[in-house]
C-alpha positions as CSV (number, residue, x, y, z in Angstrom):
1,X,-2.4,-18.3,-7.4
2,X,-0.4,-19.0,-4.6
3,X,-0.1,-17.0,-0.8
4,X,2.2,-14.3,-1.0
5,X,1.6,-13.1,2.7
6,X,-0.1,-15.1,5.8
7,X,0.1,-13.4,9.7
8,X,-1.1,-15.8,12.2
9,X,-2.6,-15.2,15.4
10,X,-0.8,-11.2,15.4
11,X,-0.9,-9.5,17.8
12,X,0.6,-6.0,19.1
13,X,0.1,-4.0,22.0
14,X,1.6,-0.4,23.4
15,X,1.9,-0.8,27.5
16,X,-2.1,-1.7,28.0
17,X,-3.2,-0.6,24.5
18,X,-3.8,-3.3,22.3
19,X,-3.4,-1.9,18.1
20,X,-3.4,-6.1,16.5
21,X,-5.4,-8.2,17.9
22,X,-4.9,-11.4,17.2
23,X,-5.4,-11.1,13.4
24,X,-5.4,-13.9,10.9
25,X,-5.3,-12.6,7.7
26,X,-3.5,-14.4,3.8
27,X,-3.0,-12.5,1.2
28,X,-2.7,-14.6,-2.2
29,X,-1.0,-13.2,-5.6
30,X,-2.7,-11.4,-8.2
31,X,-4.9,-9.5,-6.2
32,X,-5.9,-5.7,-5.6
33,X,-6.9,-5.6,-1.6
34,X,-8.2,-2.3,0.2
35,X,-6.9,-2.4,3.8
36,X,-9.7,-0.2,4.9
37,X,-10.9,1.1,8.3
38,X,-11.6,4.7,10.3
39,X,-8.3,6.2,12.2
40,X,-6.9,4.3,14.9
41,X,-8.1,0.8,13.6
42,X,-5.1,-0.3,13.2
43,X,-4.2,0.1,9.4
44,X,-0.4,1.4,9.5
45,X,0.3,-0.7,12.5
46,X,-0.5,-3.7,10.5
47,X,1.6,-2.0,7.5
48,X,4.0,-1.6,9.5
49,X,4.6,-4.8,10.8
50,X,5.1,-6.6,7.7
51,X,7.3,-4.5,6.3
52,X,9.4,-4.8,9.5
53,X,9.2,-1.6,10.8
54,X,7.7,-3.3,14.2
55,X,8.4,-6.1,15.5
56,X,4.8,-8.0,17.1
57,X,4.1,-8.6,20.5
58,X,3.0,-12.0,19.5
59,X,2.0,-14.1,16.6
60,X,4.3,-14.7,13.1
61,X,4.0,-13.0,9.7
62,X,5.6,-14.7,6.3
63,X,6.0,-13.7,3.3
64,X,6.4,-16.5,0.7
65,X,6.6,-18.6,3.9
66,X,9.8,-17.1,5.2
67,X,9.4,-14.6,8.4
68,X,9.6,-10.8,7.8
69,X,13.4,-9.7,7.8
70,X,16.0,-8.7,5.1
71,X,14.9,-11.3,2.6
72,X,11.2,-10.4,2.9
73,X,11.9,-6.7,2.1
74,X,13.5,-7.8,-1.2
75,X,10.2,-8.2,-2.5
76,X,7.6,-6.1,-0.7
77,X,7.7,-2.1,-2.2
78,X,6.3,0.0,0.3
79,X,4.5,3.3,-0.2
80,X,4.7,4.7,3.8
81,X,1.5,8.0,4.6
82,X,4.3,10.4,5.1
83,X,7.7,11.5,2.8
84,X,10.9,10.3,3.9
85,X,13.1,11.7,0.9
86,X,15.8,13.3,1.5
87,X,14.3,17.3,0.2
88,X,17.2,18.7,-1.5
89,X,18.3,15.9,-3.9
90,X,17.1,16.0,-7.7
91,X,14.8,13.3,-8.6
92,X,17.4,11.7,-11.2
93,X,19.7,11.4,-7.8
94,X,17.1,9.7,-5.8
95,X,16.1,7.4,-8.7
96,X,20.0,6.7,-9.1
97,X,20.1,5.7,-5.4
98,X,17.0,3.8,-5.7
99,X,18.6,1.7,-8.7
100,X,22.1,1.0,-6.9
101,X,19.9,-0.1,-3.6
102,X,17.4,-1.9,-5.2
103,X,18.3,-4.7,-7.5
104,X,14.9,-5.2,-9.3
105,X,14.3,-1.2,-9.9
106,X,13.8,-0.4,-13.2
107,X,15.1,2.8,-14.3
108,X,13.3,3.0,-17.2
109,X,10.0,2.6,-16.4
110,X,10.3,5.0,-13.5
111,X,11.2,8.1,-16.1
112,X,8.3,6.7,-18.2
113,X,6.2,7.2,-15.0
114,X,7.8,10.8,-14.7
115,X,7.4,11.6,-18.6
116,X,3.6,10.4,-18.4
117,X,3.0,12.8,-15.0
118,X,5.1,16.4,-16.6
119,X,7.6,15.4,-13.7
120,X,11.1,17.0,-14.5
121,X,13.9,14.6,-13.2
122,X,16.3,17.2,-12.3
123,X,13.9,19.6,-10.5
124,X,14.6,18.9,-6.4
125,X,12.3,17.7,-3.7
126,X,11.8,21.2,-2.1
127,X,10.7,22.8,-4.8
128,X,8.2,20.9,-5.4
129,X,4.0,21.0,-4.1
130,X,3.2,18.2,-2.0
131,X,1.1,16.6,-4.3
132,X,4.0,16.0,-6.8
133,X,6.8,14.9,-3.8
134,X,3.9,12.2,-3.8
135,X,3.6,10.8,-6.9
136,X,7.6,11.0,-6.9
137,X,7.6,8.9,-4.0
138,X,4.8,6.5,-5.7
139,X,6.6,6.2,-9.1
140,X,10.0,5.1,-6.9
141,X,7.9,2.1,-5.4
142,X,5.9,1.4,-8.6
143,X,9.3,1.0,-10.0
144,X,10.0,-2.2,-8.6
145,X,9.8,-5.4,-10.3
146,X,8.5,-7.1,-6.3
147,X,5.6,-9.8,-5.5
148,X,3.9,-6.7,-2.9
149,X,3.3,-3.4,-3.1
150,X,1.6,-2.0,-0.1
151,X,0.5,2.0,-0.7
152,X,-0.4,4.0,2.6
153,X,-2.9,6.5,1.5
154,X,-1.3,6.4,-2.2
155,X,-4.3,9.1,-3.1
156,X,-4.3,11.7,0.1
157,X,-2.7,14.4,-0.9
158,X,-3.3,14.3,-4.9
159,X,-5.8,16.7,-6.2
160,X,-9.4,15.1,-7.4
161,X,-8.5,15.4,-11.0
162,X,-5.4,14.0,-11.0
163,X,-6.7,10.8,-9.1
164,X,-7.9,8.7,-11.7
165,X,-4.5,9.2,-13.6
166,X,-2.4,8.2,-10.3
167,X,-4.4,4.7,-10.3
168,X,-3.9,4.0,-13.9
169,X,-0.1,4.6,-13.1
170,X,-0.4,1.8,-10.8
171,X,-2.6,-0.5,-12.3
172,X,-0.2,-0.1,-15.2
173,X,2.9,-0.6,-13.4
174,X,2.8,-3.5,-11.5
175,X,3.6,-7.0,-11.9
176,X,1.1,-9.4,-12.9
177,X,1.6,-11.6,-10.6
178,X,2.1,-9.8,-8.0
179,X,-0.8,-8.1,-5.3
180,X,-1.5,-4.4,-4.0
181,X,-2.5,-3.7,-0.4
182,X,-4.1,0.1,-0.6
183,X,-4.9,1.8,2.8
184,X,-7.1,4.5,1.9
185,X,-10.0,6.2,3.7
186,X,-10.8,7.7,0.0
187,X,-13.2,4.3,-0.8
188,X,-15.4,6.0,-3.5
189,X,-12.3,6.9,-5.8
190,X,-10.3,3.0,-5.8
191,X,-13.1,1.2,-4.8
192,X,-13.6,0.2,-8.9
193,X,-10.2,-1.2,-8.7
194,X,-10.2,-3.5,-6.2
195,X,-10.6,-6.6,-6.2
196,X,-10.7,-7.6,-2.5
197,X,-11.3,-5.6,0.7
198,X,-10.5,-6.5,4.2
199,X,-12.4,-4.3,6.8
200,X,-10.5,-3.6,10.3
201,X,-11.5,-1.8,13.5
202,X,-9.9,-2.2,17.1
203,X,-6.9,-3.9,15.6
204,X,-9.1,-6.8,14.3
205,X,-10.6,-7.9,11.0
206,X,-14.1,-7.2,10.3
207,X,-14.7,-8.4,7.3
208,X,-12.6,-9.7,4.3
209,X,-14.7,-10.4,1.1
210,X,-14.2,-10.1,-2.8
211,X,-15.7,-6.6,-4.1
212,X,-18.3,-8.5,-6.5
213,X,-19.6,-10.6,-3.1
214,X,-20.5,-7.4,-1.4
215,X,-22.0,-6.2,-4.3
216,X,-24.2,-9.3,-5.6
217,X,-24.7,-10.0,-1.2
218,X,-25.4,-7.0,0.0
219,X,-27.1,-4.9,-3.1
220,X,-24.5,-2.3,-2.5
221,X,-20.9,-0.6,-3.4
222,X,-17.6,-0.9,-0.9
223,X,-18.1,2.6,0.3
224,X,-21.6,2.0,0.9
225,X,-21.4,-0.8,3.1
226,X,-17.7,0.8,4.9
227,X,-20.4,3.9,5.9
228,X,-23.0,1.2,6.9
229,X,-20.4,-0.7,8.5
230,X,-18.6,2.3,10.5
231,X,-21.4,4.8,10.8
232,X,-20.1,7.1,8.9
């Protein structure tokens, strides 16, 4: 195993508001990670960062040791909490774009990904319930062959008995050496595919330990010790 991502001393503030705060965090390949914390912790601000999308006040982030910029993004896949497709293309549009822009999509496994969720490739964006513009949106980053994928709430807006079936899509469609960072606040349903979990409040890291530690250490599941954690 080797570390895909290390930020060191990162740190980002809004006028007097500080989101990062000084965090020191390495993520290493082959890994499952829950980003976890309540709202306002600092969770997409963190996401954000290393995919580029802000730049930090202070402190450095790599990936594969080179700082975040245009090389970086050629092998992180990011999931973002909100849909930024374009709502009247057809799917088979967006995942022809996606091919010509990205060069390790893979076409092919993205209208396996379709086939496998009843999708319909020519059926547009807007006609579609939120829940399925989501998993559209998942299956275009699952389609990448890259060393990261980070998912922003990949599970939110996905009905409870389609759940389980969205997280074997991903455990099935990623590379194997590659890691996942998941920002959820839905613990109880991914917590049984993790294998790591970094805790963060106040823009700074709580906790970071391996899912069988906390269970073997503290006699109790991720959730459990998030509520204990967090008061929840």
């Amino acid at each position: 195993m080797s570390t895909l991502l290390e930020c060191k001393d990162l740190t980002k503030c809004y006028g007097k508001k500080t989101a990062i705060d000084h965090i020191n965090l390495a993520i290493e390949s082959g890994h499952i990670i829950g980003l976890l914390g309540p709202n306002g912790s600092g969770k997409t601000t963190l996401i954000k960062m290393i995919n580029g999308l802000l730049a930090p006040t202070s402190g450095s982030i790599f990936m594969q040791q080179n700082p975040i910029g245009a090389e970086s993004k050629k092998h992180i896949s990011y999931l973002p909490d909100h849909t930024y497709l374009n709502m009247n293309e057809r799917v088979r549009d967006i995942i022809r774009y996606f091919s010509d822009f990205y060069e390790d999509f893979d076409e092919k496994r993205a209208y396996d990904m379709l086939g496998k969720l009843q999708i319909d490739a020519s059926d547009r964006l807007k006609t579609m319930s939120k829940g399925t513009k989501e998993k559209v949106q998942l299956i275009l980053v699952m389609s990448r062959h890259a060393d990261l994928y980070i998912l922003d709430e990949p599970i939110a807006g996905v009905d409870p008995a389609a759940r389980d079936f969205i997280l074997n899509i991903i455990l099935s469609n990623y590379e194997p050496e590659a890691s996942i960072l998941i920002s959820t606040h839905l613990i109880a349903d991914i917590e049984n595919i993790l294998d790591e979990v970094i805790f963060i409040d106040h823009g700074q890291i709580r906790l970071t330990a391996s899912v069988d530690d906390i269970r073997m250490n503290n006699g109790k599941s991720v959730d459990a010790l998030f509520r204990e954690v967090y008061r929840c």
